[in-house]
N, C-alpha and C positions, 0 to 999 in steps of 0.2 A: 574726473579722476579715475584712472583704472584699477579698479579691482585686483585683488591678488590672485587669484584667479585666473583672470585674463593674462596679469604679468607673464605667471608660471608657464600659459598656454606657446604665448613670445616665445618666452625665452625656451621653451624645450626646442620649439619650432628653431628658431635660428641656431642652437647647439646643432641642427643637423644639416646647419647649409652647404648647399653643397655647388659651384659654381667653376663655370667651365667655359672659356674664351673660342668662339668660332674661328674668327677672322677678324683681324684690326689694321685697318689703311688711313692714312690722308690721300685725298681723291677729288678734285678738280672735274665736278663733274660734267657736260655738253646739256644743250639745253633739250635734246632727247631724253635726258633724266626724267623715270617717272615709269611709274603702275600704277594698274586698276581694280582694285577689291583682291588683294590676293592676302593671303593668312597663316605670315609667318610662323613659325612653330619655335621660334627663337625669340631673344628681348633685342632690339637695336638702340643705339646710343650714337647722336650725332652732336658731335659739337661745332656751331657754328663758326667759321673764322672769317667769311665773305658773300656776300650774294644775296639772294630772297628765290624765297621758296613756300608750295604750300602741301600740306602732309593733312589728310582727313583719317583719323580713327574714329572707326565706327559712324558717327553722324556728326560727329562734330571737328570742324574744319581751323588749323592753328598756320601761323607762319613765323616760325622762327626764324629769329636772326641773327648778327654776328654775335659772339660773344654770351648764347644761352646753348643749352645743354638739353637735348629734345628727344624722350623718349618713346620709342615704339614697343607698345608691350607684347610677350607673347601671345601669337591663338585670337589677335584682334584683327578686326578687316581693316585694310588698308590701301590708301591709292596715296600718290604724291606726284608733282612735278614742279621742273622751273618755272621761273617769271620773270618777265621785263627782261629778258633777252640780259638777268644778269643769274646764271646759274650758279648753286654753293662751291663754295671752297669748302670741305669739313672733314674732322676728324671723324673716323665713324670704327665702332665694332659690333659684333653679332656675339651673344653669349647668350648662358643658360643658368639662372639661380632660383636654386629649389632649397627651399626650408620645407624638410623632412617631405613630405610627394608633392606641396604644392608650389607652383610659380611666386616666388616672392612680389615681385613687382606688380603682378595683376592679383596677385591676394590684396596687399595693402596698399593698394585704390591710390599710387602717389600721383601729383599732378604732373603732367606728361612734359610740360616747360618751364625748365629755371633758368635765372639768373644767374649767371656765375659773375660773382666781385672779384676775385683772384684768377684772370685770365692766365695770366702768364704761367703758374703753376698748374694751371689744366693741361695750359699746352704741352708743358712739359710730362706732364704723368702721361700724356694721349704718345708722344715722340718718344719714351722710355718703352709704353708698352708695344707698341708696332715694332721700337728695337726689336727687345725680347722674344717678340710671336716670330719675328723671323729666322731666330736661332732657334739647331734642333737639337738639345740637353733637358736632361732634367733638371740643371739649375734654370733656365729659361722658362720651363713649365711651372715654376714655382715662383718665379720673378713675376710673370704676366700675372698669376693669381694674384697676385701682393698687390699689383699695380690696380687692376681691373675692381677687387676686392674695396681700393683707397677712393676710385674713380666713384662707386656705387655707394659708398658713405658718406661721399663730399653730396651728391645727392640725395640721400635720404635726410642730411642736415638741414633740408628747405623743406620736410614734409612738413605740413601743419598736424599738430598733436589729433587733433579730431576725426580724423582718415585714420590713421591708427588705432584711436579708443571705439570705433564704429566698429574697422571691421577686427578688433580682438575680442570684441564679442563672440560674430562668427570661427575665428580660429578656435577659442571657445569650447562652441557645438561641435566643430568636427572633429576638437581634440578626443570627445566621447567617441566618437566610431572609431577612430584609433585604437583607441584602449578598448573596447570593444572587444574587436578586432584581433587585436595581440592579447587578450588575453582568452583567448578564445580558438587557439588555433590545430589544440590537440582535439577541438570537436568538430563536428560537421558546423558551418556559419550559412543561413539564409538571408536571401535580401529580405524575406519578413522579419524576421528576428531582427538585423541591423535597423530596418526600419522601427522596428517596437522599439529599440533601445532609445530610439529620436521620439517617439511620440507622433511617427509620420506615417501617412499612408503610403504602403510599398509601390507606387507608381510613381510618384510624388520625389519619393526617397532615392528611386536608382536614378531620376534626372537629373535631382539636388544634389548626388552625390557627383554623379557624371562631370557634371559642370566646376563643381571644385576642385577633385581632384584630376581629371580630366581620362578618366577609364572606368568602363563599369565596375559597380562594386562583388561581384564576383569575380572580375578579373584583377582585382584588386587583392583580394582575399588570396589565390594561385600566388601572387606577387611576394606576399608577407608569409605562405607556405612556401615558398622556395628560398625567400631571406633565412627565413630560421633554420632549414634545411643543412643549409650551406654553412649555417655558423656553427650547427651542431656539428655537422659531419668535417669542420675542419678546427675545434675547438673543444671539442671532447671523444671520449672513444669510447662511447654508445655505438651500439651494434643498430645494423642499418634495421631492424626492426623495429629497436626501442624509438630511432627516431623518426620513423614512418608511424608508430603512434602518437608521439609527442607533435607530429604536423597533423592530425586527424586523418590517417589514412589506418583501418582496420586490415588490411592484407599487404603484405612488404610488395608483390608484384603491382601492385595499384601504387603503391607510391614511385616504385623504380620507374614504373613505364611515365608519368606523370613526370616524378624530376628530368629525365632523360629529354620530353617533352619541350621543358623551358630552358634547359639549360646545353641541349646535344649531349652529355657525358648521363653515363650510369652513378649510382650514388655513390660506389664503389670507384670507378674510374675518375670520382671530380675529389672524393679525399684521396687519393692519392695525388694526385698533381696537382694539390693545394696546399694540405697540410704540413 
């Protein structure tokens, strides 16, 4: 059973997801389909409708087939090709879902091949969203979310409970460096410091972090000084000093040239064409 605890960890994580459709085709692929160790930076999603095929994540080797739904997760090594001179017919899209910095799919360990019972309604959510991706509106951009968003549910509905209560553990612990973090941002933050708050040795600490949320935790730190930046300087009318202390910067010019930095705009030049 999960912890409340853990729940709270979920649920603030998923209050902040955030997900964004690359590219979405049906694709008849030649039997040249295929790569070797390459490391997408996106999640793929292929649903099968004909053929055989074999896909290796990481060390371990799968062959999905018609009628299962085959995920490629972010930031894993990856090779694939066809077989039997009978290559996939499939639906397929590239996208990006982050609850709050981290990769949802590769946080919570789902298993990478389901079954789908309800083919025909797959197909159809896969034929709606390729519509939609190919129309250029804002209502389009929010149809594919809705679509892509119902596609990634129908899959998480096969996760087994126990890949979840594992790693909501871990969501957990990092939920501390978060809050950490944010509530920390009107001072100077070190990688010892973050690491003391873990209980971790600071070698230890900037890998562990590295690898989850996938950038060092200094530049990590830059990231959530310029979030808050930007929500003060466009959500209250704090003078650009008070809010270069309230990000922990002690001289307004150390913050300006530092905002400017991440963002190309002066502090001044981004409330105005924001606010």
């Amino acid at each position: 059973m999960i912890r409340k605890s853990e729940q709270h960890a979920l649920s603030d994580l998923l209050q902040s997801l955030q997900l964004q459709l690359i590219i979405a085709h049906k694709t008849q692929v030649s039997m040249s389909w295929g790569e070797t160790n390459s490391t997408p930076e996106y999640n793929k999603l292929y649903y099968i409708c004909e053929g055989e095929g074999w896909i290796r994540i990481g060390n371990d080797d799968y062959y999905p087939k018609p009628g299962q739904l085959f995920l490629t997760p972010a930031h894993s090594r990856v090779s694939f090709s066809a077989l039997n001179d009978r290559p996939y017919l499939k639906y397929w899209c590239h996208f990006s879902i982050l609850a709050g910095p981290f990769d949802l799919f590769q946080w919570i360990g789902v298993p990478l091949c389901l079954n789908i019972e309800d083919s025909a309604h797959m197909t159809i959510l896969f034929e709606e969203l390729i519509g939609w991706h190919e129309q250029h509106t804002i209502v389009a951009r929010l149809r594919e979310k809705a679509l892509l968003l119902e596609i990634v549910s129908r899959f998480l509905e096969s996760v087994p409970i126990q890949v979840l209560q594992h790693r909501s553990e871990e969501m957990n612990r990092l939920n501390i460096i978060q809050q950490y973090v944010d509530s920390r941002l009107h001072t100077g933050i070190s990688i010892n410091q973050m690491a003391e708050s873990l209980h971790l040795h600071p070698n230890y600490f900037s890998a562990y972090f590295k690898k989850h949320f996938g950038i060092p935790p200094l530049k990590y730190v830059s990231r959530k000084r310029t979030d808050r930046a930007k929500q003060l300087l466009t959500s209250t009318s704090l003078s650009i000093k008070e809010i270069a202390d309230q990000t922990g910067f002690k001289e307004t010019s150390h913050f300006t040239k530092f905002f400017r930095k991440e963002t190309s705009l002066t502090p001044s030049e981004y409330r105005s064409a924001y606010s």
